[in-house]
ZAMIMI-904490 format. One record per residue (C-alpha): residue in three letters; residue number from 1; z, y, x. Coordinates in Angstrom, 2 decimals, decimal comma. Last residue first. Layout:
N
ALA / NUM / Z / Y / X
...
% end
This chain:
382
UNK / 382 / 41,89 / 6,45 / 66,61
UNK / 381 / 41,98 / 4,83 / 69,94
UNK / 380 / 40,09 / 1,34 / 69,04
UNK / 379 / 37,94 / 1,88 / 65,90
UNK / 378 / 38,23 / 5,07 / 67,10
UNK / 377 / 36,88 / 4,57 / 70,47
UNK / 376 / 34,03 / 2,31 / 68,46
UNK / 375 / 33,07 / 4,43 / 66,39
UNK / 374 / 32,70 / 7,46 / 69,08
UNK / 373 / 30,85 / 5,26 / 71,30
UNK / 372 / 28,23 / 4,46 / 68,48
UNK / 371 / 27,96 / 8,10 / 67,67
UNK / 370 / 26,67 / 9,07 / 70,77
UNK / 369 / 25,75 / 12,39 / 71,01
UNK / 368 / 28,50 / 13,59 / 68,96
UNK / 367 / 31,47 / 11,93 / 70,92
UNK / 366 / 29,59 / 12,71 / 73,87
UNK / 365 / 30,40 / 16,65 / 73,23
UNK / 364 / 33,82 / 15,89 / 73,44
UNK / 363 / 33,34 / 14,71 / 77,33
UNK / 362 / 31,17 / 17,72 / 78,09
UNK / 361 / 34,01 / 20,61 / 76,79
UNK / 360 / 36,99 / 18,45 / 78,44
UNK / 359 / 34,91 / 18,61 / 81,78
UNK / 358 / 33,60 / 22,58 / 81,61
UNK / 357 / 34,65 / 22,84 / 85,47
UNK / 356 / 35,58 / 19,13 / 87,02
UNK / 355 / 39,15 / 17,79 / 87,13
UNK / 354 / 40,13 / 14,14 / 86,89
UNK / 353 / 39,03 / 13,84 / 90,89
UNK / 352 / 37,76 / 10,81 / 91,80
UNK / 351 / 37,63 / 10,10 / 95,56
UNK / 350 / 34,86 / 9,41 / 97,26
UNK / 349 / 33,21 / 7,07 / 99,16
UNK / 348 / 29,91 / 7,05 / 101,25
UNK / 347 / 28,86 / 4,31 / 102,54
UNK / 346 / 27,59 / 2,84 / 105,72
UNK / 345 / 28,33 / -0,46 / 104,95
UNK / 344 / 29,70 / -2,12 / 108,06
UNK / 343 / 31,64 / -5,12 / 106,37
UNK / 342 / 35,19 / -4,01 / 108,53
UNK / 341 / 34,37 / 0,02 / 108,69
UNK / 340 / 33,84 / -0,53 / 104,34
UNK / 339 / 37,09 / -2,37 / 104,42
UNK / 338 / 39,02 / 0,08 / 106,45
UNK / 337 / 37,60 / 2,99 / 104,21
UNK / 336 / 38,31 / 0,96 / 101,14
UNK / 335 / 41,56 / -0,75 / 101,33
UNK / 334 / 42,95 / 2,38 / 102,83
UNK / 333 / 41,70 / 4,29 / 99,46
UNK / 332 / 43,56 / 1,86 / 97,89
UNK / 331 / 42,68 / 2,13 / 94,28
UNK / 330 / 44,38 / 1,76 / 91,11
UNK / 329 / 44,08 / 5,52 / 89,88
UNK / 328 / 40,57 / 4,34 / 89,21
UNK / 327 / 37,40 / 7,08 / 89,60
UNK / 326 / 36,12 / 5,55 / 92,97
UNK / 325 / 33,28 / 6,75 / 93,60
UNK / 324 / 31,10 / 4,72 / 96,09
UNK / 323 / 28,02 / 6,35 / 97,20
UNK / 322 / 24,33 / 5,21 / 98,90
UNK / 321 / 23,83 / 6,06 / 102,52
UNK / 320 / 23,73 / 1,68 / 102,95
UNK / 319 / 23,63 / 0,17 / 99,48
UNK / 318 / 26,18 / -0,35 / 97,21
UNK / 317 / 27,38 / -3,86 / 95,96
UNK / 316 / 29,87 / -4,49 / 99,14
UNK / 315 / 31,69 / -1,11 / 98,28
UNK / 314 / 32,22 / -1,76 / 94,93
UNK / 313 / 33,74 / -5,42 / 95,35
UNK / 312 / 35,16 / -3,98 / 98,40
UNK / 311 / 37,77 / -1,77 / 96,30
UNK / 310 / 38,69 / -4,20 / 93,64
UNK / 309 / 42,31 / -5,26 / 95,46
UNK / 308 / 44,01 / -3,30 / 92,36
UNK / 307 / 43,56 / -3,57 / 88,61
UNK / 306 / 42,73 / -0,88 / 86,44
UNK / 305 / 38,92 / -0,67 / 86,92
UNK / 304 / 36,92 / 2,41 / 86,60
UNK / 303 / 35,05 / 2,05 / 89,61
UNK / 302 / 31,78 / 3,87 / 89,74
UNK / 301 / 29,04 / 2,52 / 91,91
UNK / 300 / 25,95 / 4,52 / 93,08
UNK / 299 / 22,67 / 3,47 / 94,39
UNK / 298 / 22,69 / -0,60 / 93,54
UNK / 297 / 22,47 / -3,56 / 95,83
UNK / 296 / 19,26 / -4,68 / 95,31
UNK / 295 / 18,55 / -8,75 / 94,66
UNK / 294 / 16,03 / -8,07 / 91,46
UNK / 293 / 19,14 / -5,85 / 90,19
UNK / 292 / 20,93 / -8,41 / 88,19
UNK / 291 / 20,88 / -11,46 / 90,62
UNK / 290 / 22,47 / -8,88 / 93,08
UNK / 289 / 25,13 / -7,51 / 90,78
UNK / 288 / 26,22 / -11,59 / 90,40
UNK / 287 / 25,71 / -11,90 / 94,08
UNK / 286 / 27,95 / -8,62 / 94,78
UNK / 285 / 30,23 / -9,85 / 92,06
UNK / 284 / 30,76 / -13,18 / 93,82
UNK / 283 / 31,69 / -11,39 / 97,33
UNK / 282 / 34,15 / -9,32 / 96,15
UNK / 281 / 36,01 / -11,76 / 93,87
UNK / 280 / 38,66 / -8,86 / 92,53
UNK / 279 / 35,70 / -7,75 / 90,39
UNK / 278 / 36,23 / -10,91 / 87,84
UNK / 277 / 32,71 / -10,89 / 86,95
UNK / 276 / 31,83 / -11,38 / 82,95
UNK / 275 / 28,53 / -8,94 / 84,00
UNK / 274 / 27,18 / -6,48 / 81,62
UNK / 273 / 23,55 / -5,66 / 82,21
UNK / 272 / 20,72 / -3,18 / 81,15
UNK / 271 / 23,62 / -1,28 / 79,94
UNK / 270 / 23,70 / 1,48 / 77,19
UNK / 269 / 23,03 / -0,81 / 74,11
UNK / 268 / 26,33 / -0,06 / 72,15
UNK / 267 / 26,85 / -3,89 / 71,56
UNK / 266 / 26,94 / -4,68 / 75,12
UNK / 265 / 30,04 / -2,86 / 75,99
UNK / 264 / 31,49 / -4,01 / 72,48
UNK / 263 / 31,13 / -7,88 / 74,26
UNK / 262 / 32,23 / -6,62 / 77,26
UNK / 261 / 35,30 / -5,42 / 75,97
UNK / 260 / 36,32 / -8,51 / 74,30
UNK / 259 / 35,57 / -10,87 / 76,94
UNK / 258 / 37,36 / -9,12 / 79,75
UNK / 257 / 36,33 / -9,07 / 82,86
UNK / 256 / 33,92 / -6,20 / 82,38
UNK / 255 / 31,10 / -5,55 / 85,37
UNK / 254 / 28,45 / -3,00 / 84,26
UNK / 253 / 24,70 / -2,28 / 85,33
UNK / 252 / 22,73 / 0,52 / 84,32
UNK / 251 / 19,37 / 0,03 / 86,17
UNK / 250 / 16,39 / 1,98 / 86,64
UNK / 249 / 13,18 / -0,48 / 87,19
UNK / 248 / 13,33 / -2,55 / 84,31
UNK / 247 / 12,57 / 0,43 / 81,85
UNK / 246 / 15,50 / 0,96 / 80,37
UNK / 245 / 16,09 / 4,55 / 79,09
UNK / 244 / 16,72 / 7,62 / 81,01
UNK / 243 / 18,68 / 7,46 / 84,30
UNK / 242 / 20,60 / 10,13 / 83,90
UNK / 241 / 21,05 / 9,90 / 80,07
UNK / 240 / 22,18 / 5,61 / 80,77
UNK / 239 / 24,57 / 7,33 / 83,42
UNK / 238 / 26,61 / 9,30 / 80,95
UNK / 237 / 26,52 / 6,55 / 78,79
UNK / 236 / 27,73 / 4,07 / 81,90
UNK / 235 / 30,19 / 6,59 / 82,90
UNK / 234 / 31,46 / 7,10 / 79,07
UNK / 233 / 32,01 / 3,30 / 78,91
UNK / 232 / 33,67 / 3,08 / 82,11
UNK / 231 / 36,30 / 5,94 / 81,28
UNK / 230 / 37,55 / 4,60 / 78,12
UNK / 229 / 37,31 / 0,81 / 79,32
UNK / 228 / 34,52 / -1,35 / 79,20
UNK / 227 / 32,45 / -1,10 / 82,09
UNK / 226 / 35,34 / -1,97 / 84,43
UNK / 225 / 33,25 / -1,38 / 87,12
UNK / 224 / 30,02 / 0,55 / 86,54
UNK / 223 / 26,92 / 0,06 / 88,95
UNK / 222 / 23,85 / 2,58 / 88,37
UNK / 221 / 20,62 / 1,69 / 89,68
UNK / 220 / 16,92 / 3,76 / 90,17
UNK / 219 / 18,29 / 7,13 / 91,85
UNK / 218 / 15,32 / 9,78 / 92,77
UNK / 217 / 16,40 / 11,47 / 89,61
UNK / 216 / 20,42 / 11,62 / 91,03
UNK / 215 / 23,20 / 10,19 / 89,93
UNK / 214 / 26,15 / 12,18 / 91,10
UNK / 213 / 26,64 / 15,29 / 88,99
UNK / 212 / 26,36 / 13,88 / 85,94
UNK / 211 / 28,35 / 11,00 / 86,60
UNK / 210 / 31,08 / 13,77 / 87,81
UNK / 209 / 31,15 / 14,88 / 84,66
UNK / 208 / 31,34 / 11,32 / 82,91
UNK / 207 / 34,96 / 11,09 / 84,57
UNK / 206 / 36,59 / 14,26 / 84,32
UNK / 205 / 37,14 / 13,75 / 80,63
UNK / 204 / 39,61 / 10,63 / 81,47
UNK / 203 / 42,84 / 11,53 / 78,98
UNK / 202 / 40,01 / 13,73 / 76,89
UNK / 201 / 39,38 / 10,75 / 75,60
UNK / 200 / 42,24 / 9,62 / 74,44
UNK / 199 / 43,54 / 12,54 / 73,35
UNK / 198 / 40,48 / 13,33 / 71,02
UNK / 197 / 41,05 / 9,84 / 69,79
UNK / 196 / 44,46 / 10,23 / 69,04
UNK / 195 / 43,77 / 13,42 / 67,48
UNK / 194 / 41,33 / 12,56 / 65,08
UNK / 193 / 37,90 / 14,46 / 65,42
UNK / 192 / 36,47 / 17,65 / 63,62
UNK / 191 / 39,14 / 19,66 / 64,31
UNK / 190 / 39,20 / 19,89 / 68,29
UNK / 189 / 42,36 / 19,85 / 70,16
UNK / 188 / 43,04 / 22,59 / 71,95
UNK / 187 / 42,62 / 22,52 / 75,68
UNK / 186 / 44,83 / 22,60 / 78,52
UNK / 185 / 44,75 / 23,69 / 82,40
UNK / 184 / 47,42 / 24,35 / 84,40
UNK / 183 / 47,26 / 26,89 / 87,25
UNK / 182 / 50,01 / 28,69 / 85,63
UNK / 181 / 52,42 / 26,06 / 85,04
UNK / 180 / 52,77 / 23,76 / 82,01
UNK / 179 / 55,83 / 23,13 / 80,68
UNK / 178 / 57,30 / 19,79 / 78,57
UNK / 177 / 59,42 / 18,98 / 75,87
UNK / 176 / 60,25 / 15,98 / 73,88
UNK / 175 / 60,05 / 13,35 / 70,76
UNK / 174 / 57,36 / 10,76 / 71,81
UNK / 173 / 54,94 / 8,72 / 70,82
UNK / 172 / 53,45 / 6,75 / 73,15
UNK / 171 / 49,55 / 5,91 / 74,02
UNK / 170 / 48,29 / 3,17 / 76,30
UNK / 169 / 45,42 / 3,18 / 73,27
UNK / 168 / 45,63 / -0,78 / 72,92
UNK / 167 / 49,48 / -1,07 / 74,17
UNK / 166 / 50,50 / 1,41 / 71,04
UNK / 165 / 54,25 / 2,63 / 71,58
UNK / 164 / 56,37 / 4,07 / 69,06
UNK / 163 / 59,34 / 6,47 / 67,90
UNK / 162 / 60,01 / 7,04 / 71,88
UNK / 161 / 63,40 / 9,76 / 72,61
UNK / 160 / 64,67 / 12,75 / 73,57
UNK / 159 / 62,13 / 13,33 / 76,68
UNK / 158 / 62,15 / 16,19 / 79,06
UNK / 157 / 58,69 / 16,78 / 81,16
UNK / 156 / 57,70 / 19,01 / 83,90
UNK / 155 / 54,09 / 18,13 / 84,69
UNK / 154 / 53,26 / 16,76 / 87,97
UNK / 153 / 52,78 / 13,15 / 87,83
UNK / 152 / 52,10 / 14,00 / 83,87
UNK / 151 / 48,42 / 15,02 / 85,23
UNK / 150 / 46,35 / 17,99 / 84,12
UNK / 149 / 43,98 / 18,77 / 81,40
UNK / 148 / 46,67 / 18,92 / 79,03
UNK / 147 / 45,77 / 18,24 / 74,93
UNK / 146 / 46,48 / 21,15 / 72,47
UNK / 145 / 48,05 / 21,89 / 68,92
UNK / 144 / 48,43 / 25,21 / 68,25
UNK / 143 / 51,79 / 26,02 / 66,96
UNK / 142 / 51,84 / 29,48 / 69,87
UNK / 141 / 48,98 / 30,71 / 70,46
UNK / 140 / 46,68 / 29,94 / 73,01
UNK / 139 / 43,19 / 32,47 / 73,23
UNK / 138 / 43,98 / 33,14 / 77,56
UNK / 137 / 45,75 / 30,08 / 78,61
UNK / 136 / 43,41 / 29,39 / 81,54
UNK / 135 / 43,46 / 32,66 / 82,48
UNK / 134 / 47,34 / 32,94 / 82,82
UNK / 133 / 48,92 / 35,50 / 80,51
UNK / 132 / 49,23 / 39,42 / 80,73
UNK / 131 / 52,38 / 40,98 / 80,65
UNK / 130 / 51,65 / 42,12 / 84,09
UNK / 129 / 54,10 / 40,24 / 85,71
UNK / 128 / 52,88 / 36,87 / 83,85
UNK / 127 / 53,96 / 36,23 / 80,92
UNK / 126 / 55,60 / 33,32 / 79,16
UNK / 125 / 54,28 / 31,42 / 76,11
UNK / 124 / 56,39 / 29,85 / 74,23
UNK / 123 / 56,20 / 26,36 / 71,69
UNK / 122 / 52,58 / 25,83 / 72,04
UNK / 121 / 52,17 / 22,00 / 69,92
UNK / 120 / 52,14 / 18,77 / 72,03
UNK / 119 / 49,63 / 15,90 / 73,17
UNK / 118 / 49,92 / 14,72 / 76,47
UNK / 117 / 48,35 / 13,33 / 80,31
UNK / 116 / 48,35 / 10,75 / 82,63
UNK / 115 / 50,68 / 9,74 / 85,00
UNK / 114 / 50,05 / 8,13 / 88,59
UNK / 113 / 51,68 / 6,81 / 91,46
UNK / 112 / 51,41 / 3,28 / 91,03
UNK / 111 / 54,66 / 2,05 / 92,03
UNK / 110 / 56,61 / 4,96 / 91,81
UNK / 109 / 55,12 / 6,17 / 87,92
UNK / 108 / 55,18 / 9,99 / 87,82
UNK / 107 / 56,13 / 10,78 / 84,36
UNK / 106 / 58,37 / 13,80 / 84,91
UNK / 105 / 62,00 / 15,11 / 85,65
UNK / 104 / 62,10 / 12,19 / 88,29
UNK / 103 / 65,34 / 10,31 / 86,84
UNK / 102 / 65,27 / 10,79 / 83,14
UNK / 101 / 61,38 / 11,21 / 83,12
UNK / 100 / 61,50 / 7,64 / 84,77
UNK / 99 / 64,12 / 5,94 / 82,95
UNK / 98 / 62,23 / 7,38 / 79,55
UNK / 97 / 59,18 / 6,21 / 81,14
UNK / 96 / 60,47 / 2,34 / 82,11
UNK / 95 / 62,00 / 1,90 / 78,52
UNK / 94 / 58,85 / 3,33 / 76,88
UNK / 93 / 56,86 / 0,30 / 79,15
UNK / 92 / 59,20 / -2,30 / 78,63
UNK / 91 / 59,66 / -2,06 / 74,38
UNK / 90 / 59,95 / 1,37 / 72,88
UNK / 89 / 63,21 / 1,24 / 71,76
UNK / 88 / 65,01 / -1,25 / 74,41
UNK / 87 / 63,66 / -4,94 / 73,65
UNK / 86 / 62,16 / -6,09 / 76,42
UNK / 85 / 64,43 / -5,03 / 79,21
UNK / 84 / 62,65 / -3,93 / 82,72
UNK / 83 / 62,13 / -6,35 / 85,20
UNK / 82 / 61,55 / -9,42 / 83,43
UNK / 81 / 58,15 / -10,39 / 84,25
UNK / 80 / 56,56 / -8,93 / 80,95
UNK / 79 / 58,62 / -5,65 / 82,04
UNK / 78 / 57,09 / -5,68 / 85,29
UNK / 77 / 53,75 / -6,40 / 84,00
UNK / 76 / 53,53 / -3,86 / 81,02
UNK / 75 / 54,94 / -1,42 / 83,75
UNK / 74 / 51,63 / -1,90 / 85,75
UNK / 73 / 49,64 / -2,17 / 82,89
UNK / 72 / 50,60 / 1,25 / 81,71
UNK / 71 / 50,34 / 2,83 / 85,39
UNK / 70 / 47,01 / 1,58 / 85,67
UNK / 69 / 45,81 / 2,71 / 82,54
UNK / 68 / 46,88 / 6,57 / 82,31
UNK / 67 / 49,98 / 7,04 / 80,14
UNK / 66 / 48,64 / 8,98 / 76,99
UNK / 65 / 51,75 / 10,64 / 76,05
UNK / 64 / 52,33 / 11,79 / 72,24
UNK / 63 / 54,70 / 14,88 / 70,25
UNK / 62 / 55,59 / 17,13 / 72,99
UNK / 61 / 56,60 / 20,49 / 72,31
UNK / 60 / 55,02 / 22,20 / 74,76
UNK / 59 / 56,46 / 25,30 / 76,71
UNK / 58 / 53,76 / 27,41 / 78,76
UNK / 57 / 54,61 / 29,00 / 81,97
UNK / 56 / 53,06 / 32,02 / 83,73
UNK / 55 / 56,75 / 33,54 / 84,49
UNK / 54 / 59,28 / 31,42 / 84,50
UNK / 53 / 61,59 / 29,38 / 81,63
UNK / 52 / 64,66 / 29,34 / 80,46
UNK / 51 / 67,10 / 26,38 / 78,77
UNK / 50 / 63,53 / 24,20 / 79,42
UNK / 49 / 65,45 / 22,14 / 82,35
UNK / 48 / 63,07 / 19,73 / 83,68
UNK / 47 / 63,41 / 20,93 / 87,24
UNK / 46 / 61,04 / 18,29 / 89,23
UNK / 45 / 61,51 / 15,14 / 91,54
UNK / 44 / 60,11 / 13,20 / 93,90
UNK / 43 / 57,77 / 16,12 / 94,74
UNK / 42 / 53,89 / 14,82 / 95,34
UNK / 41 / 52,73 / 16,70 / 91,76
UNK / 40 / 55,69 / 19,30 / 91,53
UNK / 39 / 54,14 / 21,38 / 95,04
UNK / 38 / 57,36 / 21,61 / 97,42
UNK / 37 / 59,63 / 24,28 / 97,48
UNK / 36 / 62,41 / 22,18 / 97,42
UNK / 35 / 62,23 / 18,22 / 98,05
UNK / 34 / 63,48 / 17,11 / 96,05
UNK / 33 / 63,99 / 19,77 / 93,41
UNK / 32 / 60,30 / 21,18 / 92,72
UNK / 31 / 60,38 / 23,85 / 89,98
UNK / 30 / 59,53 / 27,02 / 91,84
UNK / 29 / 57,03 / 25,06 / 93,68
UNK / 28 / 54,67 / 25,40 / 89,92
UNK / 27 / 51,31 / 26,03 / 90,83
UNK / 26 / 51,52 / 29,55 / 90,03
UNK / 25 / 54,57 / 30,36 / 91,40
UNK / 24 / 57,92 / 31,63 / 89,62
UNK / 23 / 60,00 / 33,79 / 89,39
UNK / 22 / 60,85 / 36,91 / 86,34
UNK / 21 / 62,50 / 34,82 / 84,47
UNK / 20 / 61,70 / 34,30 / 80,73
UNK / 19 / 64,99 / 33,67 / 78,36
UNK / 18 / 64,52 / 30,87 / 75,66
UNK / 17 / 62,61 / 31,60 / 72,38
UNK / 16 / 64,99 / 30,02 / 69,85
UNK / 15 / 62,93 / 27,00 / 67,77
UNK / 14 / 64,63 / 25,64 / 64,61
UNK / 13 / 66,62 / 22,06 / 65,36
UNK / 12 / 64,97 / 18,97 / 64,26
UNK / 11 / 67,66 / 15,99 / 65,23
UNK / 10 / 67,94 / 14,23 / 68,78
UNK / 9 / 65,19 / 11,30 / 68,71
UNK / 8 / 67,18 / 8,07 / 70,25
UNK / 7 / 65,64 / 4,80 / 71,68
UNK / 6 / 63,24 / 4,66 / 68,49
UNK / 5 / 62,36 / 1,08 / 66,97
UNK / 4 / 59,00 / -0,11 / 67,98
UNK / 3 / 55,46 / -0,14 / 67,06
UNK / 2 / 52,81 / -1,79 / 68,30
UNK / 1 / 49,29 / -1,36 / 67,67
% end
């Protein structure tokens, strides 16, 4: 954990409802600047004025950001290299949001191109025409405490200041105010788990949803990169139910660089494997994979790495017809289709998508079902 003197936190002020205007779309074009009428997520930048708001909108008063992992390490780097100051409140990485958020009206890193997601309290609710709210609001009231289910790439966001950043959790705290449009999901944070770790996880609840929904009972291997993050470790959990347990013949297999990680990744007994592979080294962590799977490539790989130039490690350690999804907001999904063409693997790729129906709902429930992942997130997140 580190901690780090604030840049500036304006003082505590009561709460005025602000006027409600009677505009406004449902996925949030009213409030794209540059260029206008555009939707907020691929806008270069977004109204982040909270004097009023629009119909269907939810003010948050924001009180944490979970930056997603590749655009944290990214801005670790940069700062590290001396491109951002070192020792503005809030170190490289809360100097490089508040610039961004002061300049884009959100948290939509330019070099990686992703955000992540917050933790904040209901501040106003606005109707819709009818004087009904949004569906995926219905049951919010305002002071609940909630998580959003969408990304900070597109969320309106003013901040007044950082109070502290923790590099292990990519988490900052944060004095500040955001909205949430229509079409944007949330959920409350549950009671029976700290917040930080509930925010942490639901940061990639998509992930072991789609798991579900990809590895099939016909499927004998499972191939996880970056086992040991937030994300990997709930894919190769999600695939260990799948696949049922090890029998020699179905295969979880994970790839974590990093000693530490791999080390708790093979403490929870989910993997059959955990390779020390550096996945940038395509063609050594296909032999590595290889000597692990009784020389098969595997049936499905999940990338959950947060590094770039990984994408042909995962496509050259899939079979032919077998799938490539890549969950990592790292990934160059030119890198991939060209390099698939270029190797001829007849893969299928996807794309990740954070969203899937029920996803926060499944990814809390593993924190239950697996009380050995849920010690050690909050050992780590917590």
């Amino acid at each position: 954990m580190t901690s780090r003197p604030p840049v500036f936190v304006q003082p505590t002020q009561p709460f005025k409802p602000v006027p409600v205007l009677p505009e406004g779309d449902r996925f949030g074009t009213h409030r794209a600047l540059e260029p206008a009428g555009a939707l907020p997520q691929p806008a270069w930048r977004i109204d982040n004025d909270f004097s009023r708001l629009f119909r269907g909108e939810i003010l948050l008063d924001v009180e944490t950001l979970n930056i997603d992992a590749a655009s944290f390490r990214q801005m670790e780097e940069a700062g590290t290299s001396g491109h951002s100051p070192a020792d503005v409140g809030g170190g490289p990485v809360g100097q490089k949001v508040m610039e961004t958020v002061a300049t884009r009206g959100k948290q939509h890193n330019p070099v990686t191109g992703s955000g992540g997601m917050l933790l904040g309290r209901v501040a106003q609710i606005a109707p819709l025409a009818d004087g009904k709210v949004a569906r995926v609001h219905e049951g919010l009231s305002v002071g609940d405490r909630v998580a959003t289910l969408v990304s900070l790439s597109l969320t309106p966001l003013r901040l007044d200041g950082i109070t502290a950043v923790r590099a292990e959790s990519a988490q900052l705290d944060v004095s500040g105010q955001a909205v949430l449009f229509e079409s944007g999901s949330l959920v409350k944070l549950p009671h029976d788990m700290p917040e930080r770790l509930a925010l942490a996880v639901l940061d990639v609840a998509g992930a072991a949803p789609q798991v579900a929904r990809l590895v099939k009972p016909e499927m004998t291997s499972v191939l996880v990169l970056g086992g040991g993050g937030k994300s990997g470790i709930l894919c190769a959990a999600e695939a260990r139910r799948k696949l049922g347990p090890s029998t020699g013949a179905r295969r979880v297999i994970a790839v974590e660089s990093y000693p530490r990680y791999a080390d708790e990744l093979r403490a929870l007994g989910i993997c059959d494997a955990v390779l020390g592979i550096d996945a940038r080294d395509p063609v050594a962590m296909r032999r590595a994979v290889l000597e692990a799977n009784d020389g098969r490539e595997v049936d499905v790989t999940f990338s959950c790495v947060n590094v770039p130039d990984t994408e042909m490690a995962a496509v050259m350690a899939t079979r032919d017809r077998g799938i490539v999804y890549f969950f990592a907001m790292s990934t160059s999904f030119t890198k991939a289709a060209l390099g698939a063409e270029g190797v001829s693997k007849d893969v299928d790729l996807m794309i990740g998508n954070g969203y899937a129906e029920d996803h926060a709902a499944h990814t809390l429930a593993m924190m239950h079902e697996f009380p050995a992942i849920r010690a050690l997130f909050e050992t780590r997140y917590g």
